[in-house]
C-alpha positions in Angstrom: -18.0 12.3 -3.2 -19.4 15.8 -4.4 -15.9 17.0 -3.8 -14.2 14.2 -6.0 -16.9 14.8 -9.2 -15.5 18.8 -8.6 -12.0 17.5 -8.9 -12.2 15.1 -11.9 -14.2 18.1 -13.6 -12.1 20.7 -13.1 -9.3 18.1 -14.5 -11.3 17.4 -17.4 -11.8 21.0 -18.2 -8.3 21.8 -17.6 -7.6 18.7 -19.9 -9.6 20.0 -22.5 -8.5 23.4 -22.5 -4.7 22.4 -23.1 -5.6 19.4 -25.7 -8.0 22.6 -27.4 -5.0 24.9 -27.5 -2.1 22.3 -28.8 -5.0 22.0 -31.5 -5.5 25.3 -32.6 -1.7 25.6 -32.3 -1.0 23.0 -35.2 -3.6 24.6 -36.8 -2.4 27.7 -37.9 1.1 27.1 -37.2 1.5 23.4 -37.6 3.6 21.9 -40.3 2.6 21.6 -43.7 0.3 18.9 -43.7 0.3 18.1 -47.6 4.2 17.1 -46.8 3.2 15.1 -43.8 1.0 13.1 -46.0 3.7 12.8 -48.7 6.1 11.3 -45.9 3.9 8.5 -45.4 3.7 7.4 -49.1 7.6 6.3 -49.0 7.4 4.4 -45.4 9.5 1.5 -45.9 7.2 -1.1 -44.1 10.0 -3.9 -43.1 11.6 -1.4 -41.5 8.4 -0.8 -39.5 8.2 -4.5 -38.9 11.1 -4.3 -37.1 10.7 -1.6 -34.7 7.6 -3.3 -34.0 9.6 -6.3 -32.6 11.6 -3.9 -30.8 8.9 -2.3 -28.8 7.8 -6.5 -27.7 10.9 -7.4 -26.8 11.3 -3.9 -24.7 7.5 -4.5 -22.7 8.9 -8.4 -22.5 12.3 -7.0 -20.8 10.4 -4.0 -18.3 7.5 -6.7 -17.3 10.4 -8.9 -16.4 12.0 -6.1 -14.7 8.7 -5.8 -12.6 8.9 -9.4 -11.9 11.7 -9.4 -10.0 10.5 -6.7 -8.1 7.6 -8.2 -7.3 9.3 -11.3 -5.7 11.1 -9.4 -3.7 8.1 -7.6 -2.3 5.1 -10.2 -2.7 5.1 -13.1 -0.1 4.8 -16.7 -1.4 2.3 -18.1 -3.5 3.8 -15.2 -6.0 1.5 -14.5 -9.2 3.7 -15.7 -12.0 5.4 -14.2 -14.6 2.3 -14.9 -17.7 -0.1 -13.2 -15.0 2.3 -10.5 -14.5 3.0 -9.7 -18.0 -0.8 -10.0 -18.7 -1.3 -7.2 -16.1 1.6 -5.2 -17.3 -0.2 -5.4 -21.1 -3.5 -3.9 -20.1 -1.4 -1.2 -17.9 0.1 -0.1 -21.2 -3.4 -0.2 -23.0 -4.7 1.9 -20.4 -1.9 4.4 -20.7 -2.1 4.9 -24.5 -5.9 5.5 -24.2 -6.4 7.5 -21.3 -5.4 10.5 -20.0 -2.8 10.2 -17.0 -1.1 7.3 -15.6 -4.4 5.2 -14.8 -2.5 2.2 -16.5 -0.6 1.6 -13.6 -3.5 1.2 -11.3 -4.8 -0.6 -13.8 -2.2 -3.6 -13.8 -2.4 -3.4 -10.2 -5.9 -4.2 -10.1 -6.0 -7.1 -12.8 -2.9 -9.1 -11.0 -4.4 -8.4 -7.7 -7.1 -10.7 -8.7 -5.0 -13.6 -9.4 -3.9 -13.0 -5.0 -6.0 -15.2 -2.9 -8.6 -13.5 -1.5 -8.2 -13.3 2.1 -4.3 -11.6 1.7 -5.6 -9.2 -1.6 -5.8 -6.1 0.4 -2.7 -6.3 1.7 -0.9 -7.2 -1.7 -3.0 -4.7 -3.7 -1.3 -2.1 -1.3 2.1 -3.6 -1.8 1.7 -4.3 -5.7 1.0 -0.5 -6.0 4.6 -0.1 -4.1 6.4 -2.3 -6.6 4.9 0.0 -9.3 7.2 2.6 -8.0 9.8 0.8 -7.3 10.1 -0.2 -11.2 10.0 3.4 -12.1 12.6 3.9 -10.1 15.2 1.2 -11.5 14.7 3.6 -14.9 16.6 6.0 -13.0 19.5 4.0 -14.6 18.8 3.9 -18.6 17.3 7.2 -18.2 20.7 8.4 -16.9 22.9 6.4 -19.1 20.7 8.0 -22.2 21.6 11.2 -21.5 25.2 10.8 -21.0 25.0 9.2 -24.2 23.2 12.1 -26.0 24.8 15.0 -24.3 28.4 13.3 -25.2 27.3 12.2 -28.9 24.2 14.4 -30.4 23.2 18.1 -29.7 20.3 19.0 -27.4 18.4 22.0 -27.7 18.6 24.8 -25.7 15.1 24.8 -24.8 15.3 21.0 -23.4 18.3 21.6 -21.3 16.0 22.8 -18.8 13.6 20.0 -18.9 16.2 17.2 -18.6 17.9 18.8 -15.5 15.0 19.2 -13.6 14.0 15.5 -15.0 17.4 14.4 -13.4 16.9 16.4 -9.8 13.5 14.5 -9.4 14.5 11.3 -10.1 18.0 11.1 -8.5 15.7 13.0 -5.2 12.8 10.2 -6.1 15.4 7.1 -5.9 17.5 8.8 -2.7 13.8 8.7 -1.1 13.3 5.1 -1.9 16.0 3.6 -1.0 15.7 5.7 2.5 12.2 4.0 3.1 12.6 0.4 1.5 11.9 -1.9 3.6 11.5 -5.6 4.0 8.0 -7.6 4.6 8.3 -8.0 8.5 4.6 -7.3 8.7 1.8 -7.0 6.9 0.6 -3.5 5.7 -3.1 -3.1 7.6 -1.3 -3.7 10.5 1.1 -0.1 10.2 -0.6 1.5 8.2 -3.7 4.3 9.8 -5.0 7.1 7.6 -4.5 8.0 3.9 -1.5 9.5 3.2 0.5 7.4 6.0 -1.4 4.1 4.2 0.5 5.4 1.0 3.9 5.5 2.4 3.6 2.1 4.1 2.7 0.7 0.4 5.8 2.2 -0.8 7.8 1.2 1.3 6.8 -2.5 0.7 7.3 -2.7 -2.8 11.1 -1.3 -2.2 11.9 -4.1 -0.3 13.8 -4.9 -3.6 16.2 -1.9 -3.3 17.6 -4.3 0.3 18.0 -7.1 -2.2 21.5 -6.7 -4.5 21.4 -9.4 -6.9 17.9 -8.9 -7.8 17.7 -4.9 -7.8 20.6 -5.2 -10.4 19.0 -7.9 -12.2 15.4 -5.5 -12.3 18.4 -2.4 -13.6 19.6 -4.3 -15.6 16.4 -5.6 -17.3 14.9 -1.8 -17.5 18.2 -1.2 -19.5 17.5 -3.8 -21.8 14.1 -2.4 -22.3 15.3 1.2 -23.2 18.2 -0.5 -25.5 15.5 -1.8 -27.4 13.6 1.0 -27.5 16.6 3.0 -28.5 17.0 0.6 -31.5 13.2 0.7 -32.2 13.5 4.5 -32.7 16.6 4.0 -35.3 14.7 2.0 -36.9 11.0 3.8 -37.4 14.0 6.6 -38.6 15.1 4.4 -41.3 11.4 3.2 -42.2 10.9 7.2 -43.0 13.9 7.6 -44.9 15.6 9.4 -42.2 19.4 8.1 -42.3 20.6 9.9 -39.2 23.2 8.2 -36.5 22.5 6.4 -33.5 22.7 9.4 -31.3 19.7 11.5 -32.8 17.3 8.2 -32.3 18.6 8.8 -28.9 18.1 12.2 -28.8 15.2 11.7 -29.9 13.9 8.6 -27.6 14.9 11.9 -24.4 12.9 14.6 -25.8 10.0 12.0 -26.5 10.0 10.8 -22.9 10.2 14.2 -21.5 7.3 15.5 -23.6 5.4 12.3 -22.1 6.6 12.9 -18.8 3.0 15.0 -17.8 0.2 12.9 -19.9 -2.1 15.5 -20.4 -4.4 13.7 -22.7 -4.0 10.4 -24.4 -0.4 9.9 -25.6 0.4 13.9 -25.2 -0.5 13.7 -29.4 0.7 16.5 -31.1 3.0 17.6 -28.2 5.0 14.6 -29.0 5.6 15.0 -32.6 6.8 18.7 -31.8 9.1 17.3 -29.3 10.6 14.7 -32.0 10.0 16.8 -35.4 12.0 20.3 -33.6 15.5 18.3 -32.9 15.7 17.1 -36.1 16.0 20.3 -38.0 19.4 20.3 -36.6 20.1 17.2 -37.9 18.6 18.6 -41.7 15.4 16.8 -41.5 12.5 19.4 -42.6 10.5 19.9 -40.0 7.1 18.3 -41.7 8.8 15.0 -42.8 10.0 14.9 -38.8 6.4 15.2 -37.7 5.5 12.6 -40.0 7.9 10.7 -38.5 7.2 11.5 -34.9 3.3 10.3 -36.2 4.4 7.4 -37.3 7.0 6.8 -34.1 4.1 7.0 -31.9 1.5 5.0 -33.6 4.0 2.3 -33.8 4.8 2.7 -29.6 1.0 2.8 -29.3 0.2 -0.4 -31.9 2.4 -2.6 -29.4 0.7 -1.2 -26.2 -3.0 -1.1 -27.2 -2.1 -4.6 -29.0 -0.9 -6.2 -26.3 -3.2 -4.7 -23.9 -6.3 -5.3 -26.1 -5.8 -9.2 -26.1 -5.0 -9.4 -22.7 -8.2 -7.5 -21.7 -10.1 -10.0 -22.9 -7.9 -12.7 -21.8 -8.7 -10.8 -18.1 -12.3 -10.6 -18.3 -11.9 -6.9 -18.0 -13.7 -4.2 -19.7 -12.6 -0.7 -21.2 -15.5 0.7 -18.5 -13.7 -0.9 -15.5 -10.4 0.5 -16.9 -11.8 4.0 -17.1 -13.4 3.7 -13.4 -10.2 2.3 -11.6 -9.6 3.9 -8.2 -7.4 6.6 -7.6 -4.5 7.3 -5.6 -6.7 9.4 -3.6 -8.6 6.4 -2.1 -5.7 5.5 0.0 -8.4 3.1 1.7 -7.3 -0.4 0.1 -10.5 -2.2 1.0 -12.6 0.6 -0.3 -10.6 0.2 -3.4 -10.9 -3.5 -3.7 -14.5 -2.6 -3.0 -15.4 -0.7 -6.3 -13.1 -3.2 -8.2 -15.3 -6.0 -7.3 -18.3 -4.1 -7.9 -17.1 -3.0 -11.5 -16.5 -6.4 -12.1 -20.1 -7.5 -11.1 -21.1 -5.4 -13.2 -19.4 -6.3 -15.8 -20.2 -10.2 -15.4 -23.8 -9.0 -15.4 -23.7 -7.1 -18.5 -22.2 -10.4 -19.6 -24.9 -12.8 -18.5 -27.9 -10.4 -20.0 -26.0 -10.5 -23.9 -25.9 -14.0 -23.1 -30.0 -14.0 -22.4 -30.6 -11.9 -25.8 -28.8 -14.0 -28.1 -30.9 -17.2 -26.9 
């Protein structure tokens, strides 16, 4: 225990150090910040409407995309989809307002709930496999983007680095799980013994998908449908900020903001992102203030459909911003220790609950 309250300290303080410098940074060399503000008096707001419904229809297409992954890994009674799109929208909450990827724990822990009880350990540690797997299948769009961006737009020199490394990981990431997928033959407590072997036995579950043809393409092609939205969603926040560039610098665009995402240092990398966005477009003629207006604007739109989304279905779960904040890492490779502090979280949240409800009579 001591030695986990060292570890999330020294994260936090390595957090804040890098969140204190990026500040400082914009500070005294940071765009103009009188012409950010003029940039958002000329937003064209239908145009913002539109990228808004975009962004739903890209969560609605990668929660289906997890879906199928998910039957493929999950034995029958399978959650269905309302529960899993629930979970996926409190996963994105979580990700937009806290630092690292605790969002996808999080949705792991809200549609393990809806598993009977007796078999929840053993699909919590499989549900956390089929998160993986999912990130995998965006091996495909990621790829396709960047074949698309390299043939049609100009990337900068100092990105070239990032997106090659980006594609050696992933290509080495999806070679490794389609190596270890496996099919539910038996049940994960049964293999599994220690930590770090638990974690690979998850894995391996939730790529049972990657045995299954039809479905695996139908989860690829779903994740590309998702991206394809968000592609368009770009092009359009562009045209809400009068920027009238081609398709291919939204899509150069949509890369660099993914790879300057790709580490979440603190909530929504802000400020790192709206570099990332703002520095291409000087290429394209865009002065570098109105395209860090623009990358503002970008991201608070990405983030209004996550936190949105997330927000109702919080409160649609019965969970609280506290129990997001104190979901089990990937360190506690012990599944019923896990499922442990979940169900004590939500005591105490069901407490908290009952004792408002004793004040207001």
């Amino acid at each position: 225990m001591t030695k986990l309250l060292r570890a999330k300290w020294i994260r936090a303080a390595i957090v804040l150090l890098a969140f204190s410098a990026t500040i400082a940074f914009f500070v005294w060399h940071g765009p103009k910040w009188g012409l950010v503000l003029d940039a958002f008096r000329f937003v064209a707001w239908e145009w913002v409407i539109a990228a808004i419904a975009l962004n739903l229809l890209s969560v609605a297409a990668r929660a289906a995309a997890w879906d199928q992954v998910i039957e493929q890994a999950v034995p029958p009674p399978q959650p269905p989809f309302r529960a899993v799109f629930s979970a996926f929208g409190v996963g994105l909450f979580a990700n937009a307002v806290l630092p690292g990827r605790i969002g996808e724990l999080a949705r792991v822990a809200v549609l393990s709930r809806r598993i009977e009880e007796e078999r929840r350990a053993d699909t919590w540690a499989t549900l956390l496999g089929t998160v993986f797997a999912a990130r995998v299948f965006d091996l495909f769009p990621v790829t396709l983007l960047i074949i698309y961006v390299a043939a049609t737009a100009r990337i900068p020199h100092w990105a070239v680095a990032s997106v090659i490394v980006f594609l050696i990981v992933a290509f080495a990431l999806f070679a490794f799980a389609l190596a270890s997928a496996r099919h539910r033959d038996r049940t994960v407590l049964e293999e599994a013994e220690g930590g770090a072997r638990r974690l690979v036995t998850m894995a391996r579950y939730g790529l049972g998908v990657l045995h299954a043809p039809l479905p695996a393409a139908l989860a690829a092609l779903l994740q590309c449908l998702g991206w394809l939205c968000q592609l368009f969603a770009v092009w359009a926040s562009m045209r809400a900020f009068d920027i009238h560039e081609p398709l291919p610098a939204a899509g150069l665009v949509l890369l660099l903001m993914n790879v300057a995402m790709l580490f979440p240092l603190w909530p929504g990398n802000v400020g790192l992102v709206q570099a990332a966005v703002a520095l291409p477009l000087v290429s394209y003629g865009v002065p570098y203030a109105k395209g860090f207006a623009f990358g503002i604007g970008l991201q608070a739109i990405e983030m209004s459909v996550g936190v949105g989304i997330g927000f109702l279905f919080l409160a649609r779960e019965g969970v609280s911003y506290a129990m997001l904040k104190h979901m089990p890492g990937a360190e506690q490779a012990d599944m019923g220790e896990a499922e442990e502090e979940v169900e004590e979280l939500e005591e105490q949240a069901e407490q908290e609950k009952r004792e408002r409800a004793r004040v207001a009579r």
